[in-house]
N, C-alpha and C positions, 0 to 999 in steps of 0.2 A: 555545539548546535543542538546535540540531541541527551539533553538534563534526563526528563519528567518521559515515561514513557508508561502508557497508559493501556492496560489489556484486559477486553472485556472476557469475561469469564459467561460460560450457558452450562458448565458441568459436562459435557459435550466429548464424544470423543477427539471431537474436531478440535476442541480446545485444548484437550490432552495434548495432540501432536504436535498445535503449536507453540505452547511452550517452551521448544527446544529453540524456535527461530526467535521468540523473546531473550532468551536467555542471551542467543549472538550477538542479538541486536549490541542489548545491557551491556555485556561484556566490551564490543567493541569500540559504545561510545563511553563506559562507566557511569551508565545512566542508572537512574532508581526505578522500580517497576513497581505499580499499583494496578491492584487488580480489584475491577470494577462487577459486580452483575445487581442487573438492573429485574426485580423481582416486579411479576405480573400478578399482585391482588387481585385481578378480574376473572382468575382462571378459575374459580370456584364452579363447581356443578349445582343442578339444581336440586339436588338432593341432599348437598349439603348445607344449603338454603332453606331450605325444609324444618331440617332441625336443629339447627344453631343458627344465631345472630350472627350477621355479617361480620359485626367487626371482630369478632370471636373467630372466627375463620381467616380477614384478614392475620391478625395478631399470630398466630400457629402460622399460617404458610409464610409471613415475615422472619420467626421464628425459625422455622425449618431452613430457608432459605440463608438468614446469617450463618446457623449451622453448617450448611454445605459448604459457604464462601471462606469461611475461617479452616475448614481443612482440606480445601483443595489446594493440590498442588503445594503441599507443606512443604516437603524435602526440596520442591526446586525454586520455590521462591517462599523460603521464610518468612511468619507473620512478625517478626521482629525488626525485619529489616526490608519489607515488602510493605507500605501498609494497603488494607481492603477496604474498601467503599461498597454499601448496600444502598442501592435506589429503586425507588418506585416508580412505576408509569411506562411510557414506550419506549421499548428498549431502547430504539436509536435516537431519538430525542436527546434522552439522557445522557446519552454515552456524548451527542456532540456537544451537551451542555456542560457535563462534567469536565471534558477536555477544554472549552474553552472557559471554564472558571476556573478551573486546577492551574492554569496554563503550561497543559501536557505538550511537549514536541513531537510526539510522534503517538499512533494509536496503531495497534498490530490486533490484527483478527482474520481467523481462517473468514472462506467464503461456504463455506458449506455448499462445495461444488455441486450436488445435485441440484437442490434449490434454488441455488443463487444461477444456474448455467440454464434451467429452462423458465421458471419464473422473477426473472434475474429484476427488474425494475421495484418486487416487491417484496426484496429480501430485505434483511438488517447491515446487513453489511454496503448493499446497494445504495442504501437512504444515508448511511453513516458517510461515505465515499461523495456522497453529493453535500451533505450539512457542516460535515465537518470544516473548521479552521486551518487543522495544524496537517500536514502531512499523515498518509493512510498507510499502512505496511499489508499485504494481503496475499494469500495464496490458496490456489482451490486445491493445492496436492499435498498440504501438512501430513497427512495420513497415509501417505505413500512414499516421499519424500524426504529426507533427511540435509540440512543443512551441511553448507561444505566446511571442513575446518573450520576454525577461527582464523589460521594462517593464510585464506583463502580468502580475496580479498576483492575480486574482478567485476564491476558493475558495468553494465551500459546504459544510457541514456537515451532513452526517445526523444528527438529533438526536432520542432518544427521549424518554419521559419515565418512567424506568427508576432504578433507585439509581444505575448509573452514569454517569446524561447527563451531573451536574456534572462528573466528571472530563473527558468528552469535550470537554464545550462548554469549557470552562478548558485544557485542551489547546489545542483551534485556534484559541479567542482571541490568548492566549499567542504563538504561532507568529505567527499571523495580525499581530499588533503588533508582532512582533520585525523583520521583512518588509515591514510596511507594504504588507500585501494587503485586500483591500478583502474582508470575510467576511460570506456572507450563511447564513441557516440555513433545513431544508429538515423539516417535520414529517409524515409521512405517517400517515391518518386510514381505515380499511380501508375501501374502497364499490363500489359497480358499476362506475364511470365514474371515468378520472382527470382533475382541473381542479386551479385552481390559486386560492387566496387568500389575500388578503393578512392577516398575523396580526398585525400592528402595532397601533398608533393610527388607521390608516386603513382599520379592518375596514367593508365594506361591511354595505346590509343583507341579502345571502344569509347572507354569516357568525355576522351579531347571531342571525338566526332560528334558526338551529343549537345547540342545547344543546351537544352534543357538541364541534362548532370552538370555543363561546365556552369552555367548561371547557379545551380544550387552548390557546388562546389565553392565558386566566391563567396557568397553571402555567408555560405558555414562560416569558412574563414574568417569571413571579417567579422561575423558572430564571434568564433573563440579568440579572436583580437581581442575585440574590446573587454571580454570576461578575463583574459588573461589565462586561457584553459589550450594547454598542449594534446590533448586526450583527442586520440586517430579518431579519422571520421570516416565512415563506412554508407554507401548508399544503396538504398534494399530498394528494388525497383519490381513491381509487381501490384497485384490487391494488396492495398497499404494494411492493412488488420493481418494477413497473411507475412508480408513483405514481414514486419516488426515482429509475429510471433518465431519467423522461422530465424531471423537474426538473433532472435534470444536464444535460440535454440542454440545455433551455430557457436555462440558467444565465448558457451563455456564459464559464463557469467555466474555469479551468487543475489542479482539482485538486478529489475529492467526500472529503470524512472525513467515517470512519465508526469507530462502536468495535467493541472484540473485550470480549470477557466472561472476567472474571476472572483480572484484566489481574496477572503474577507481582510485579512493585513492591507491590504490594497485597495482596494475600492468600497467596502463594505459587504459586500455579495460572499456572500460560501462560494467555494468553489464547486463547481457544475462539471460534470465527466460528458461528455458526446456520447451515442450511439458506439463510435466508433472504437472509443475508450473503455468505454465498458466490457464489448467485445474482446480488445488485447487481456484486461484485466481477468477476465474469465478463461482464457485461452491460452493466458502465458505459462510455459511450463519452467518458470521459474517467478520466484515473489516477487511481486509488485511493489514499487513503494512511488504512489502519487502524490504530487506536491502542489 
């Protein structure tokens, strides 16, 4: 599922740290990794305007810029068997136009949790998450954070009960079985208070007494019928952005999917993140990866 995996590069320490969750990615699906940075000509000062010719200034910080990208991150993703793309123009533009002409499966990039957590609508990553095609791998904690083993294999899934769930849930089955990761799924039900119940065969009796869990209980169900997906279902009942960040928590997880809305495979449209998506995405303390 996951070939071409695509990783933007800013020279950043943010990107430093993520390289390691590239690397899992790679490793776990034996994917190829290309690393992408998209160089801004416009950043020129005016004094360097002053006394040299644009495209003299262009040509040097193009320059400068391939320099950078050819020996970052040498030792961990070799330019022999990595290869590097340099683009011009806005960063996220690029980056979703390159992914969907490369035709990369996946795009991995820190969120530069400061920026992206207070002026979150007009970050790069924020725009890439809404433009993009291909599925988004993201984490605001690369820099603090260390991926689990490789051996370490436990995802859960956001999962609504929306016209889109089946594609979602059929996505990280999919994955999930390609991997042989252990996939649990995580339904969150709006309330005052967040707790946790089980939404299998083993529903207790708070659950039974709940109209509301037992109706979202069948439907999962007959959701993981039709996908063909045995992966426990868990129901986070609370402020749903809370309800889903604390299940990840709880998880013990290496990785929370979620979907995007009106995903371009499908209908033509990039897939669009909610308010609410956004939120989990900057909140979750473990990587994202939106589908």
């Amino acid at each position: 599922m996951i070939e071409k995996i695509l990783f933007p590069v800013d020279f950043s320490a943010s990107c430093s740290a993520m390289s390691a969750f590239v690397k899992r990615a790679a490793a776990m699906f034996g994917s190829e990794v290309t690393l992408l940075h998209v160089c801004d000509l416009s950043s020129c000062n005016g004094f360097e305007l002053y006394v040299r010719p644009l495209q003299e200034i262009e040509r040097e910080h193009r320059s400068i810029a391939q320099r950078k990208l050819d020996s970052f991150l040498e030792s961990e993703f070799p330019p022999a068997e990595c290869p590097r793309i340099l683009r011009e123009g806005e960063a996220a533009a690029e980056i979703a136009e390159v992914a969907r002409t490369g035709e990369f499966d996946l795009i991995v990039m820190p969120t530069h949790a400061g920026r992206f957590r207070y002026m979150l609508l007009g970050s790069t990553t924020a725009k890439v998450l809404n433009d993009a095609e291909c599925p988004v791998m993201t984490t605001s904690h690369a820099e603090t954070i260390t991926p689990r083993p490789l051996g370490h294999r436990e995802w859960i899934c956001a999962i609504g009960l929306s016209a889109d769930s089946e594609r979602v849930l059929r996505y990280a089955s999919r994955a999930a079985a390609q991997v042989g990761a252990k996939l649990s799924l995580v339904h969150a039900i709006p309330g005052p208070a967040a707790s946790l119940q089980r939404g299998d065969e083993e529903q207790d009796e708070e659950l039974i007494d709940s109209a509301e869990k037992r109706d979202a209980c069948r439907r999962l169900n007959e959701l993981r019928k039709s996908v063909g997906c045995e992966a426990a279902v868990r129901i986070a009942v609370g402020p749903v952005k809370e309800a889903l960040v604390d299940a990840a928590r709880r998880s013990g997880a290496d990785a929370l999917i979620i979907g995007r809305i009106g995903r371009a495979h499908r209908s033509g449209v990039p897939g669009r993140l909610r308010g609410l998506t956004y939120a989990v995405v900057r909140d979750s303390p473990i990587p994202v990866l939106s589908v």
